[in-house]
Backbone as a chain_set.jsonl record, in Angstrom:
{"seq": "XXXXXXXXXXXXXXXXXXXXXXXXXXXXXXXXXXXXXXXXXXXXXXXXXXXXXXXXXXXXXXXXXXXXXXXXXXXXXXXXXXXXXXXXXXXXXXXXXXXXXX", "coords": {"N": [[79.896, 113.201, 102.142], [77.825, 110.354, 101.777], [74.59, 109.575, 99.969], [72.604, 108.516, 101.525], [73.274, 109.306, 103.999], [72.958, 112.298, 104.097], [70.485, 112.007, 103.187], [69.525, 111.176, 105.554], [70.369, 113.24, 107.669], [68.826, 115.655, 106.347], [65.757, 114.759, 107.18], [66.39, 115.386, 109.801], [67.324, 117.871, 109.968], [64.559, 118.992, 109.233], [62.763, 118.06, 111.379], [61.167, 115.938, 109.994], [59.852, 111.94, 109.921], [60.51, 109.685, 108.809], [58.518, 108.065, 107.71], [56.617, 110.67, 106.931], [58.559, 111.511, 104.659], [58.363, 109.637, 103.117], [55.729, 110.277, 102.371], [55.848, 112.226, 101.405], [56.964, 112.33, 99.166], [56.194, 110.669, 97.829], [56.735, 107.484, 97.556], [56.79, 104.557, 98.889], [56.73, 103.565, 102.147], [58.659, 101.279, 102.554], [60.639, 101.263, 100.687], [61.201, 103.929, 101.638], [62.351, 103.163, 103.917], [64.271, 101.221, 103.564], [66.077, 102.531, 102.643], [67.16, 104.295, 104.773], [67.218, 102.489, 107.071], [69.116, 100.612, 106.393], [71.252, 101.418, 105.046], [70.672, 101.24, 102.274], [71.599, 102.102, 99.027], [69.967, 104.875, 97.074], [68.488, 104.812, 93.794], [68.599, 106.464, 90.739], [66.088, 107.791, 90.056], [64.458, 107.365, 92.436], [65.917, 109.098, 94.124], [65.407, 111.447, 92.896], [62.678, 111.338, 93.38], [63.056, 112.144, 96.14], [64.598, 114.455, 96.556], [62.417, 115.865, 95.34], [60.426, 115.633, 97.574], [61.543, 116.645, 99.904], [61.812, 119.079, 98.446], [63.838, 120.515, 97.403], [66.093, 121.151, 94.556], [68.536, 118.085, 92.647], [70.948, 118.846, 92.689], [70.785, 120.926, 94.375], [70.864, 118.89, 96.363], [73.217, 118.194, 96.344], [75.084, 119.768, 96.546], [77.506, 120.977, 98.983], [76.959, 123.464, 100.587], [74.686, 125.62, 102.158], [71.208, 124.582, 101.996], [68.416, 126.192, 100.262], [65.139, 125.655, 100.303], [63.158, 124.938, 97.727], [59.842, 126.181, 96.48], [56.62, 126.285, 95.208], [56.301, 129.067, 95.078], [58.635, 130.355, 95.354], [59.801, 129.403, 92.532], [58.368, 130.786, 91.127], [59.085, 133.099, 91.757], [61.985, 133.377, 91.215], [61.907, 132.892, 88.733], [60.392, 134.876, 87.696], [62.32, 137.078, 88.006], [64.154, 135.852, 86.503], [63.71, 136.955, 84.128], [63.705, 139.61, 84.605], [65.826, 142.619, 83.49], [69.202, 143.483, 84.004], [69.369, 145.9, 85.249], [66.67, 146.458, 86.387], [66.739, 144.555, 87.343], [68.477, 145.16, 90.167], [66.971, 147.341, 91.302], [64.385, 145.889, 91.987], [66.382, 144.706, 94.117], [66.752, 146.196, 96.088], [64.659, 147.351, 96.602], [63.522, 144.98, 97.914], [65.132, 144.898, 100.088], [64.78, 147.186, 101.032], [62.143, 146.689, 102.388], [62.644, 144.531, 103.84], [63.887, 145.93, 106.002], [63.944, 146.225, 109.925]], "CA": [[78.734, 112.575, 102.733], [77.179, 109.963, 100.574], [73.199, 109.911, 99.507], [72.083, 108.213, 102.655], [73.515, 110.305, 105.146], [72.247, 113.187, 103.122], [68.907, 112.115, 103.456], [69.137, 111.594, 106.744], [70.623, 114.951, 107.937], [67.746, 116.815, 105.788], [65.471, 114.007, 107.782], [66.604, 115.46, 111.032], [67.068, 119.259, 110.071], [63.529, 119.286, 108.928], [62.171, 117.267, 112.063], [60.439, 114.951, 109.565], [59.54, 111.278, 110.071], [60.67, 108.598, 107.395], [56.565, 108.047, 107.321], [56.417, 112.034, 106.103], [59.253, 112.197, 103.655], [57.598, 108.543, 101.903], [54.364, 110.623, 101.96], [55.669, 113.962, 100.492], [58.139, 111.952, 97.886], [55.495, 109.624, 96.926], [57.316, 106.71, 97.51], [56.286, 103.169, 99.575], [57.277, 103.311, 103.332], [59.472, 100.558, 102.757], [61.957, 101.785, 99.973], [62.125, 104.791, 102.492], [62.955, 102.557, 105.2], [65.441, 100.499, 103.35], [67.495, 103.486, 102.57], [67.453, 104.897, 105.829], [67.723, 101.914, 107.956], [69.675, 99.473, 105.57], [71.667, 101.766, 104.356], [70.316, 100.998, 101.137], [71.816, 103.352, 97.922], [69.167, 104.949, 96.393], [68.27, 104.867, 92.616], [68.506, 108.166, 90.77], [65.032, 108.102, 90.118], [64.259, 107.823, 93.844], [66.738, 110.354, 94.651], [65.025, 112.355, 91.903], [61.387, 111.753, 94.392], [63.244, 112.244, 97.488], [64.727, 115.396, 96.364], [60.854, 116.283, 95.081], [59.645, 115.708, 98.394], [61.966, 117.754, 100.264], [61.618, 120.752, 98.16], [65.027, 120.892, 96.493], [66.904, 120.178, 93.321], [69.335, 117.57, 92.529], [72.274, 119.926, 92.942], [71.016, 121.402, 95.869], [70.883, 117.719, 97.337], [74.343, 117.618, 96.235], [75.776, 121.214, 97.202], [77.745, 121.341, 100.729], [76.396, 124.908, 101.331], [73.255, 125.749, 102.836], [70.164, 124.388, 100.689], [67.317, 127.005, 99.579], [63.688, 125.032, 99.667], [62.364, 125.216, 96.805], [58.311, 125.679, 96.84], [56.126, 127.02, 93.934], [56.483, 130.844, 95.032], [60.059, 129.999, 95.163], [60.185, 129.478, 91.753], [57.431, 131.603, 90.387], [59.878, 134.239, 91.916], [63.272, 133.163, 90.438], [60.963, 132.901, 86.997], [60.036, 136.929, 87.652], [63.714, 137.522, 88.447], [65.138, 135.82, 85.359], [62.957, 137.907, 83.429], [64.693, 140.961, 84.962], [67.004, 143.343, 82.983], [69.861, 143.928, 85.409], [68.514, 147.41, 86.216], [65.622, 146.013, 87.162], [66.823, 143.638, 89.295], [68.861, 146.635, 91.109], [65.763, 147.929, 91.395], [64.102, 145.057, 92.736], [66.672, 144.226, 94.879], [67.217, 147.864, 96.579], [63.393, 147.638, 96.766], [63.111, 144.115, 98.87], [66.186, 145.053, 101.183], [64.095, 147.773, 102.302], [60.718, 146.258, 102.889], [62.93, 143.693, 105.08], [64.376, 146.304, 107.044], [63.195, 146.588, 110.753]], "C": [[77.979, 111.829, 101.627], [75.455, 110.053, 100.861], [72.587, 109.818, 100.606], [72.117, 108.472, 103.69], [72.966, 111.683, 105.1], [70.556, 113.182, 103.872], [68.401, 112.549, 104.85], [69.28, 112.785, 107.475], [69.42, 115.419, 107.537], [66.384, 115.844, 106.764], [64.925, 115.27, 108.866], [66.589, 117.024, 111.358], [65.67, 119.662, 110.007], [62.363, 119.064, 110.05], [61.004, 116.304, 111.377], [60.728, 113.575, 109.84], [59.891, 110.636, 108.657], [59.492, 108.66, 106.718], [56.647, 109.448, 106.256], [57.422, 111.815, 104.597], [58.586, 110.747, 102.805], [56.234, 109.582, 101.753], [54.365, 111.951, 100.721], [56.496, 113.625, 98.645], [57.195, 110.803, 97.05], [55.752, 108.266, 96.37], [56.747, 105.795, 98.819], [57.489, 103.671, 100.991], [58.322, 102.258, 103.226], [60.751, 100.705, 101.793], [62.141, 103.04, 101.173], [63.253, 104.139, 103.548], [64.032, 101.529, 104.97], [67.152, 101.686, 103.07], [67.791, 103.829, 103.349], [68.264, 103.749, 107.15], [68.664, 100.577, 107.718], [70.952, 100.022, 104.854], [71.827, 101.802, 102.558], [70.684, 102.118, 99.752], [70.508, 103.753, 96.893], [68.701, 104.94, 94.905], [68.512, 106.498, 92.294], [66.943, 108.719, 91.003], [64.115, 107.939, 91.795], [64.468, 108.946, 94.737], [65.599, 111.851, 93.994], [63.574, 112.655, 92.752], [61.665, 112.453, 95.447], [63.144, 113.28, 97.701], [63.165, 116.917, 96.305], [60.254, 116.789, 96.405], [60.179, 116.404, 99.512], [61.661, 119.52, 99.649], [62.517, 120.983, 97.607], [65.57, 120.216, 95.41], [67.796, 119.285, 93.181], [70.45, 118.448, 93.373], [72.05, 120.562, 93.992], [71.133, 120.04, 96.836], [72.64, 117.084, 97.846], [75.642, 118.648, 96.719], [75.832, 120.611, 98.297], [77.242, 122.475, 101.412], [75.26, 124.618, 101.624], [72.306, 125.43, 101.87], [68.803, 125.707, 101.207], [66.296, 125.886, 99.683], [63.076, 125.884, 98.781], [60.742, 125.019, 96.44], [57.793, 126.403, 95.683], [56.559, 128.707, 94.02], [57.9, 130.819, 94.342], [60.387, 130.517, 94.045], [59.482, 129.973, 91.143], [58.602, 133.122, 90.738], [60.58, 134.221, 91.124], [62.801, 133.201, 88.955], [61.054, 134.628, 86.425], [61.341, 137.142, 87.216], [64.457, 137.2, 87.182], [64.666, 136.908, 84.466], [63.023, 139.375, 83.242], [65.495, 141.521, 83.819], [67.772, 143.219, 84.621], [69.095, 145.332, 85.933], [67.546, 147.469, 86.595], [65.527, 145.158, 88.107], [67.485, 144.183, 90.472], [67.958, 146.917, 91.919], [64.783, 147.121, 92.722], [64.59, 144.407, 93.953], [66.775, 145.207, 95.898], [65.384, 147.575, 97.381], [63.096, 146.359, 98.405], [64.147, 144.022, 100.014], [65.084, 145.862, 101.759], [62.554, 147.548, 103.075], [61.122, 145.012, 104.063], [63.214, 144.624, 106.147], [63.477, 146.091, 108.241], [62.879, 147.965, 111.339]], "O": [[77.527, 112.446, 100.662], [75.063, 110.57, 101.908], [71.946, 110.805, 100.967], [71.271, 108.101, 104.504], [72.519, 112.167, 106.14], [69.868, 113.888, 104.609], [67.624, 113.398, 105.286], [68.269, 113.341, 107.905], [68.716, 115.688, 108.511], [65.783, 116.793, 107.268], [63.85, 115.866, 108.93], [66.145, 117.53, 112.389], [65.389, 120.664, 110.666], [61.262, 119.6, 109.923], [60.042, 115.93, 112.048], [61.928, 113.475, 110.096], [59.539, 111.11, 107.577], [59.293, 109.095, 105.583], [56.722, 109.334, 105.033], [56.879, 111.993, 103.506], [58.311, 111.011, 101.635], [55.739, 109.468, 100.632], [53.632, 112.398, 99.838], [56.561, 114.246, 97.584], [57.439, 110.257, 95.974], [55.344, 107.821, 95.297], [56.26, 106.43, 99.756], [58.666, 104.009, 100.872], [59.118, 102.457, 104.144], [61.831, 100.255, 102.174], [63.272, 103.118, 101.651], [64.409, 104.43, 103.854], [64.642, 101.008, 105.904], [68.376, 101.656, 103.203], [69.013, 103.974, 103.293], [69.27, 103.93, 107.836], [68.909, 99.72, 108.567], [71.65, 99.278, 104.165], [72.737, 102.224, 101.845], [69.841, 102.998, 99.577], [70.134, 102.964, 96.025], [67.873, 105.776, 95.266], [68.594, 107.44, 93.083], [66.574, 109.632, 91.741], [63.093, 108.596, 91.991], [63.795, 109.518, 95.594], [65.223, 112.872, 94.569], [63.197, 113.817, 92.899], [60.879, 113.303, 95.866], [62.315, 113.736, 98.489], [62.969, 118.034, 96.784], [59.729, 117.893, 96.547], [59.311, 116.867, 100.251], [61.424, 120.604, 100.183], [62.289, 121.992, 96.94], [65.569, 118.993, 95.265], [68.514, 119.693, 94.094], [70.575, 118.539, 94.595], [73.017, 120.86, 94.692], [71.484, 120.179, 98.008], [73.131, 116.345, 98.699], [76.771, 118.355, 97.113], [74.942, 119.921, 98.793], [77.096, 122.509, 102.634], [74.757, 123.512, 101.426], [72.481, 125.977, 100.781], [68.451, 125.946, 102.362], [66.665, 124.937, 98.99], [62.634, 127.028, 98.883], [60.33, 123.898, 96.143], [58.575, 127.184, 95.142], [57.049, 129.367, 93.103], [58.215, 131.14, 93.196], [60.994, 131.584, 93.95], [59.811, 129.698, 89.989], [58.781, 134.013, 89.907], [60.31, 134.864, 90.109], [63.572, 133.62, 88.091], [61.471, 135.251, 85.449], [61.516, 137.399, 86.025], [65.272, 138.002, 86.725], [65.481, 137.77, 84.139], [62.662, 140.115, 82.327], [65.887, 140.624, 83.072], [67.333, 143.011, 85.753], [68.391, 145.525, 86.924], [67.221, 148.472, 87.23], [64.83, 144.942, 89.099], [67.197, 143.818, 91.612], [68.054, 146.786, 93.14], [64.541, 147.502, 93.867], [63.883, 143.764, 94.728], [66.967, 144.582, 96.94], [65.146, 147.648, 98.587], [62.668, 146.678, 99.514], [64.032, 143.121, 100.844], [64.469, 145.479, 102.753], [62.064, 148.125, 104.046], [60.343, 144.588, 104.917], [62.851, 144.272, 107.27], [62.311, 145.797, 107.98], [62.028, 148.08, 112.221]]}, "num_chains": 1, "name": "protein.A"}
């Protein structure tokens, strides 16, 4: 799937509006609307907003698997988590299985 199909899919999963993703990516309504409806290839550094304004990284834009949004907690978590010993992330993980249970 190249960049522009991409976009659009995440677009359409998200139920966002071209309008929204120029607002959240910080980019001019009309570069959105050339990529989307022009098929227009995006720059990296566009890609690099687009990505921004979705919520995910490069590599998740570029992964086939399921994408993760990435939002400040997000990564204030994964921050904690690196920070882990393994036996603490055992720990941690043992711990947030059971606070999901029902």
């Amino acid at each position: 799937m190249d960049a522009t199909e991409k976009i659009k899919q995440l677009l359409k999963q998200r139920g966002w509006s071209a309008y929204r993703l120029a607002k959240e990516s910080d980019l001019s309504d009309s570069t959105i609307a050339n990529i989307i409806k022009r098929n227009a290839v995006p720059s990296v550094t566009t890609l690099e907003s687009i990505c921004k304004g979705f919520g995910i990284t490069m590599s998740q834009f570029f992964a086939d698997g399921e994408l993760i949004e990435v939002n400040d907690k997000t990564r204030d978590l994964l921050d904690c988590w690196s920070a882990l010993s393994e036996e603490q992330r055992d720990a941690a993980l043992i711990l947030l299985k059971k606070m999901n249970q029902k």
